[in-house]
N, C-alpha and C positions, 0 to 999 in steps of 0.2 A: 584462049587456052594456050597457043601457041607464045604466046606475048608471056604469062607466068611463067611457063619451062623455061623460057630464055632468060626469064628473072632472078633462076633459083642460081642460089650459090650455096656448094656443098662442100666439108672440108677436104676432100679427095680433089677438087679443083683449085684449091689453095694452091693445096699440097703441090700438085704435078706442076703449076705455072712456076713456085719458085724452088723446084726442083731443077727448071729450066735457067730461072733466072739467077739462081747461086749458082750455077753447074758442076752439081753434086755427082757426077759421073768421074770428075777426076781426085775424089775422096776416096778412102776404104769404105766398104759395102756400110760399115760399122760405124763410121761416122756420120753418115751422108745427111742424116735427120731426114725429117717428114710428120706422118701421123705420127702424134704419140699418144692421143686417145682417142678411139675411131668414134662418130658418131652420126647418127643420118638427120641431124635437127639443121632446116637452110638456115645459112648465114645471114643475116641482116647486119650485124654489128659484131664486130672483130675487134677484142683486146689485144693489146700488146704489152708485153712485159718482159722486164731481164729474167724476174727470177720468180716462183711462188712466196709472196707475204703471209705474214699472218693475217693483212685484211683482204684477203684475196676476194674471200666469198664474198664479203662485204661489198667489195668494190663489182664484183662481176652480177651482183642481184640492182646494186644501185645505178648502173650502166646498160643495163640488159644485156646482158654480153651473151652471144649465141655459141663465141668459140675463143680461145684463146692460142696467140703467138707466145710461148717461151722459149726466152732464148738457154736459160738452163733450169731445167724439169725437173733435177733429180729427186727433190726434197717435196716433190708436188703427192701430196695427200689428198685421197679420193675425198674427203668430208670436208676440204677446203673448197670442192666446184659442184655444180649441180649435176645429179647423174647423167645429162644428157648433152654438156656440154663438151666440145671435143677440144682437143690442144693440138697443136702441130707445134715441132721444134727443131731448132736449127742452128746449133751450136759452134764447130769450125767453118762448116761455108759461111755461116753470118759474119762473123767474126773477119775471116779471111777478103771476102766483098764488101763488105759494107761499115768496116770499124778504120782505122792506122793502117793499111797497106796497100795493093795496087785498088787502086777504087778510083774509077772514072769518073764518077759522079762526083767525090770530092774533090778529085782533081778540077771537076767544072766549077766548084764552089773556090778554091782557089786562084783561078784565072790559069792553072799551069796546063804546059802546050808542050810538044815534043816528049811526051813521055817516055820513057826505056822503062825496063826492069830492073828494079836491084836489090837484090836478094834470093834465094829459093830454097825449096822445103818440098822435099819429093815431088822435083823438078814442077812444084808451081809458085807463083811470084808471090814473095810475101811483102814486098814494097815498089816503090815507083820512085825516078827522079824525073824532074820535068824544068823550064824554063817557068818563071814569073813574073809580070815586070816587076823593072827595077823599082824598088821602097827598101825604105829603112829599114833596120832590124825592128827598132820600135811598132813601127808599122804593120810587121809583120805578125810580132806580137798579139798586138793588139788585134789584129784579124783573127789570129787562130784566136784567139779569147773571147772572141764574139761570136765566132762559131761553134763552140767547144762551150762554150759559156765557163771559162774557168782555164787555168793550166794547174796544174799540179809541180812544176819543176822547171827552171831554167836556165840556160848555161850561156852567156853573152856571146856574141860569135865577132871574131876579128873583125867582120866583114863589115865596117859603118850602113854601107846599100847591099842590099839581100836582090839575086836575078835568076838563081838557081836553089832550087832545095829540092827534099827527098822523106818521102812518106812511108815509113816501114815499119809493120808489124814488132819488131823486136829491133834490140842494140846490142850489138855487139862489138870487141877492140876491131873484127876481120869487117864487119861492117861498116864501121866509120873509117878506118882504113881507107877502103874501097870506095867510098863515098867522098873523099877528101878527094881521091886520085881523078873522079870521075869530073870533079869540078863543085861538088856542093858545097853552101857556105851554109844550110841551116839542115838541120836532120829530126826532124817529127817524129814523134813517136809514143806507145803510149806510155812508161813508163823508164825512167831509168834505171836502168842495171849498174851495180857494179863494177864488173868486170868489164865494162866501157869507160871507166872513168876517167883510166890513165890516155888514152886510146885521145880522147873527149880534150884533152888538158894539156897533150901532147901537138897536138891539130891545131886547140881554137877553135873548132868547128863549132858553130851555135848550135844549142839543142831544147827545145820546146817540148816537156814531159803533158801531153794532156791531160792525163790522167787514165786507167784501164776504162775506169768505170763511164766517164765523160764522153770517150769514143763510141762506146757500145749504146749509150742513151742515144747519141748523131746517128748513130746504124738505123735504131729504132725509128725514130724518127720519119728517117730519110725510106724506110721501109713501109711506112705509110701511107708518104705518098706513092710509092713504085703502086702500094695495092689498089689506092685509088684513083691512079690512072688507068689501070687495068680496069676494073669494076665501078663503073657510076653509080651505080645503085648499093654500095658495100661503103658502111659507115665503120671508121676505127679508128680506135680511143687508145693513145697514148697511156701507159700509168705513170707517175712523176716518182712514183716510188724506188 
């Protein structure tokens, strides 16, 4: 008996573990995510997904899917999931931890060490620069495109050997700037902006766009295994969607 209770996993346990593990206390009330549709059915198997599809039901009947991770809900229609299925979501902490900005975990996936801040956003870190070893720019390339499975955009960087670079949520002219000054020769990110271009071309600064969408699938991912380190007995299913 004792042995089942300790087996059940309910979505209010999701919920609170990565309420802890985003640490959605330094969010507005309004953003913080969690439930977003309560339900008392145990967990066995956990979807994850960016967004609701049109094949959602499909895929959540073909799966068994018990609960669902969206990372944005908004368009999620009650007739696309079974009535007793719950969803938890988690939109700027995800985004913020686990996508293009200070993220430890990718920083472990890049080999980078001595990490600072560089950036913020109501005084929390929206990127990281860190030490790499020394490789090519090619090299470096090619890393991120195997992690990322893809780039979306790139900008050659003076630098023939890459030893320093910098992971941040957004681009800006005040951000590359300040990234130049700090010592980085590559600046990651998931998109590029405009209004960094002159910033970008003025510098030389290398710049490897992943792509939004790219980043956010590596979140997913990498939020998988967070969940199945936590829970042994907690099966979850990626969508490729």
């Amino acid at each position: 008996m004792l042995s089942e209770y300790n087996n059940l996993i309910l979505i209010e346990d999701i919920a609170e573990y990565l309420n802890c593990f985003l640490a959605v206390k330094q969010f507005a009330i309004s953003e913080r995510g969690g439930v977003y549709l309560p339900s008392l059915r145990p967990i066995k198997c956990l979807g994850l997904a960016l967004e609701p599809g049109v094949e959602l039901l499909e895929w959540v009947n073909t799966q068994n899917l018990d609960a669902l991770f969206l990372h944005r809900p908004w368009k999620l229609k009650p007739e696309l999931i079974p009535p007793d299925c719950g969803v938890i979501s988690y939109h700027l902490p995800f985004d913020e931890s686990l996508t293009v900005g200070f993220n430890p975990r990718l920083a472990q996936v890049l080999n980078m060490s001595q990490l600072e801040v560089l950036g913020e956003k109501e005084n929390r870190a929206i990127g990281m620069l860190g030490k790499i070893p020394t490789q090519s720019f090619v090299q470096l390339c090619s890393c991120i495109t195997q992690v990322f499975g893809g780039h979306e955009q790139i900008c050659t960087s003076i630098h023939t050997n890459v030893s320093s670079i910098a992971v941040v949520g957004a681009i800006t002219e005040k951000l590359v700037y300040e990234a130049v000054a700090r010592g980085v020769e590559v600046y990651i990110t998931g998109q590029l902006r405009q209004p960094a271009v002159e910033a970008i071309q003025k510098t030389k600064i290398g710049v490897i766009a992943v792509g939004h969408r790219r980043s956010e699938s590596w979140g997913l991912r990498t939020l998988a295994g967070v969940l199945q380190e936590r829970w042994f007995n907690l099966k979850v299913v990626v969508s490729n969607n």
